[in-house]
C-alpha positions as CSV (number, residue, x, y, z in Angstrom):
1,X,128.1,38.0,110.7
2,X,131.0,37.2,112.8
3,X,134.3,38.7,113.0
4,X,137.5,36.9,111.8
5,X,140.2,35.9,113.9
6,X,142.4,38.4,114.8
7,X,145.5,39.2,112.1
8,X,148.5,37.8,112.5
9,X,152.4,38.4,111.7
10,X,153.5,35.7,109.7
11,X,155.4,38.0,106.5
12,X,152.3,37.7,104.3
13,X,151.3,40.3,101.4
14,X,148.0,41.8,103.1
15,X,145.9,43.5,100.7
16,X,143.9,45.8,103.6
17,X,140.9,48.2,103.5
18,X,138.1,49.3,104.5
19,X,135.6,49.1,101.8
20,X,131.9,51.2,101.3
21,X,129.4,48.0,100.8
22,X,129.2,49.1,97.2
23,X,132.7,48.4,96.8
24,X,134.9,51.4,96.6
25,X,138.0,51.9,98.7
26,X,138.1,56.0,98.1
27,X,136.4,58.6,97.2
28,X,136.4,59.9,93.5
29,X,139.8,61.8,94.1
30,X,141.0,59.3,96.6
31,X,138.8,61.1,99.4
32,X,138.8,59.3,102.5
33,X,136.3,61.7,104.8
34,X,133.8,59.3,104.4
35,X,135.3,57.1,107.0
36,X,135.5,59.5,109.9
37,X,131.9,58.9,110.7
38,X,129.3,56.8,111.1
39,X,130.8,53.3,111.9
40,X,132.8,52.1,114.7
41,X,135.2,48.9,114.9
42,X,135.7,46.3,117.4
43,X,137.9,47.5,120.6
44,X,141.3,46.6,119.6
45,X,141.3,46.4,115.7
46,X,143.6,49.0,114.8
47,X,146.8,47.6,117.9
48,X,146.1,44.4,115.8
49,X,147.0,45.7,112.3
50,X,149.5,48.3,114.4
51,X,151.1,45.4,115.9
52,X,151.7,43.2,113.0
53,X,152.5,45.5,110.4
54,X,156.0,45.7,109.5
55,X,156.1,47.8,106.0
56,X,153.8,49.3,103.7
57,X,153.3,49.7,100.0
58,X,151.4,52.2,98.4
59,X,150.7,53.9,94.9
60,X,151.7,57.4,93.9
61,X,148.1,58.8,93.8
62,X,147.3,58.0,97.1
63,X,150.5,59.4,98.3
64,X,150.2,62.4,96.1
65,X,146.7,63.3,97.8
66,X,147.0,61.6,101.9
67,X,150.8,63.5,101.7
68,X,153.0,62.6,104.9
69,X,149.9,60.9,106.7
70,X,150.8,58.0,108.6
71,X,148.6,54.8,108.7
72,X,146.5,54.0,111.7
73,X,146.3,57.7,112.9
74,X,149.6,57.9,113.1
75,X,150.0,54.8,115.6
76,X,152.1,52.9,113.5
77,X,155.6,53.5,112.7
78,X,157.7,52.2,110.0
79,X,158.9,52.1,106.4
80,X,156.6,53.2,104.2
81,X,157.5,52.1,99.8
82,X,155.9,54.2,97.4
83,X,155.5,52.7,93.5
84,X,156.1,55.1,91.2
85,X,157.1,55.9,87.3
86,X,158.5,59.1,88.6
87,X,160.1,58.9,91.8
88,X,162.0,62.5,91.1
89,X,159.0,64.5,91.6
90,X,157.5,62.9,94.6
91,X,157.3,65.1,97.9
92,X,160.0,63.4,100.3
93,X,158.7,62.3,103.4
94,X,160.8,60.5,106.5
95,X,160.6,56.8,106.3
96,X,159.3,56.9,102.6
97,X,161.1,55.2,99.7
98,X,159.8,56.0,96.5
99,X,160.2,52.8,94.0
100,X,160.6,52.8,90.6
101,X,160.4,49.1,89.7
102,X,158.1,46.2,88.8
103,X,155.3,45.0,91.6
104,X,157.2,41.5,92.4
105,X,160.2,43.5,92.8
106,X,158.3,46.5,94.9
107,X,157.2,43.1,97.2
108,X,160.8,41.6,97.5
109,X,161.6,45.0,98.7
110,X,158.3,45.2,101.6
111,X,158.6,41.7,103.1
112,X,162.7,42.4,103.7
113,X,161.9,45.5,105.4
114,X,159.0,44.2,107.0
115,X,161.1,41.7,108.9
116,X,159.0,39.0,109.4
117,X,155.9,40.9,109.9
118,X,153.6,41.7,107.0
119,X,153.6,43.7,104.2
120,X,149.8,45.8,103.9
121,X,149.0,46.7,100.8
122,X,147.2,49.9,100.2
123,X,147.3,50.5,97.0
124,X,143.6,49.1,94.5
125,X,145.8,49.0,91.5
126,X,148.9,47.5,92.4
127,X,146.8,45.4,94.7
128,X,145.3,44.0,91.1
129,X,148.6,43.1,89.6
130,X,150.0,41.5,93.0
131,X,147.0,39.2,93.0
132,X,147.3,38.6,89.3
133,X,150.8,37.5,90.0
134,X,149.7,35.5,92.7
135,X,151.8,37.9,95.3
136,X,148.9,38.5,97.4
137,X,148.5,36.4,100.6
138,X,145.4,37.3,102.4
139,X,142.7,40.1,100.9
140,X,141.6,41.4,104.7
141,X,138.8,43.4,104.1
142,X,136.3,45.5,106.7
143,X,133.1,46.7,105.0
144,X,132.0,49.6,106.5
145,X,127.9,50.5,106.6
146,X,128.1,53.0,103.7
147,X,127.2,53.4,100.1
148,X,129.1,55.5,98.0
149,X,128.4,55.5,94.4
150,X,131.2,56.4,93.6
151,X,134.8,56.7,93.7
152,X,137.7,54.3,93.9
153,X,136.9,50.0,93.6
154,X,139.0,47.6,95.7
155,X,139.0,45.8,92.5
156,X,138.6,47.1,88.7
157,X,139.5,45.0,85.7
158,X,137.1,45.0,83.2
159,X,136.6,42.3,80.8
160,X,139.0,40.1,83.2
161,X,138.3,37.0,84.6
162,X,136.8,36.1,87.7
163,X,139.2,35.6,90.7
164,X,137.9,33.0,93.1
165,X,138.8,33.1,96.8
166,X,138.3,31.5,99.9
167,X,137.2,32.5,103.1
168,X,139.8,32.1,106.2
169,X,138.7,31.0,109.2
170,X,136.1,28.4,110.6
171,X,133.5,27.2,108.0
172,X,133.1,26.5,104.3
173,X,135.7,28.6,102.5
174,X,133.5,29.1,99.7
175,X,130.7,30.3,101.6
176,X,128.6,33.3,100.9
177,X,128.8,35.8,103.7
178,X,125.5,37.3,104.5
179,X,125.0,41.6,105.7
180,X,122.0,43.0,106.6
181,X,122.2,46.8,107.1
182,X,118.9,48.9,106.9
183,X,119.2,52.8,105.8
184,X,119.8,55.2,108.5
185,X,117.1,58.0,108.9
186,X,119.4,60.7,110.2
187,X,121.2,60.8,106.7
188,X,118.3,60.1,104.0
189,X,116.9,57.0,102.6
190,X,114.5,56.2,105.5
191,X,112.1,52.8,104.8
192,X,109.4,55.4,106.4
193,X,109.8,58.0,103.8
194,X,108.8,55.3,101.5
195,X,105.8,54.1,103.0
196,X,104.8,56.9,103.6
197,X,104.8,57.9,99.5
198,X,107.2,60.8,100.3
């Protein structure tokens, strides 16, 4: 599978993460451990999104359990909006403004601060009521060799109906994009093991 083309500034609502194959974005209690090991990026990735972020907006339970932790390691610097119902009991942080509003509003508020740049969305639920608004730009997504089980979806509305997307780049937008992983035998699930009848 090839890589996109490298992100670009151009003050568009970016829902970003980095997503197990099965799908989730976080651990059960919004855990992120699980992406400390085992997988590796392409050399640059993280200047790219560093460079052409220019605000971010996040929910109150990932705030409430990643505290004061910056994006990117730290590496990137800027405003950071926080949607909340109850702004008054939120742990104040520099550079964080907690909102008590609606999501179109929360966005107005991102893409002015993020002058020009984007806005990254890190949030699964308000990500979900952006893109049923139709606020949501670009979904950019990096699926990480991993199955979880468990834990936080990018995307959870049952019942609702299907949202289809298109691809950005070269090709056919509608395109199915193919992976092929195979379980790693230092952590479990080896092929062997079941060939083996073990």
């Amino acid at each position: 599978m090839n890589d996109t083309e490298p992100q670009t500034a151009g003050g568009k609502v970016l829902w970003h993460f980095t997503m197990s194959l099965d799908g989730f974005v976080a651990g059960p209690n919004h855990e992120m451990d699980w992406m400390t090991t085992g997988m590796s990026a392409r050399p640059g990735l993280i200047d790219e999104y560093v460079q052409t972020t220019g605000a971010v907006l996040g929910g109150r339970d990932g705030w409430d359990v990643s505290g004061d932790s910056r994006p990117y390691g730290g590496a990137w610097k800027g405003p950071i909006f926080v949607l909340t119902h109850h702004p008054e009991d939120a742990a104040p942080a520099d550079d964080v403004t907690f909102l008590n509003c609606g999501p179109a509003e929360a966005v107005r508020i991102g893409l002015a601060a993020a002058g020009g740049k984007n806005l990254e969305v890190f949030s699964p639920s308000i990500g979900r009521q952006l893109l049923e608004r139709g606020l949501i730009d670009e979904i950019d997504l990096h699926i990480a060799p991993v199955l979880l089980g468990d834990g936080i979806r990018l995307y959870d509305n049952p019942g609702g109906e299907p949202i289809r997307l298109h691809r950005v780049g070269e090709g056919a937008p509608t395109a199915v994009v193919n992976v092929r992983y195979r379980p790693n035998p230092l952590t479990g699930g080896s092929p062997s093991d079941v060939k083996d009848g073990a």
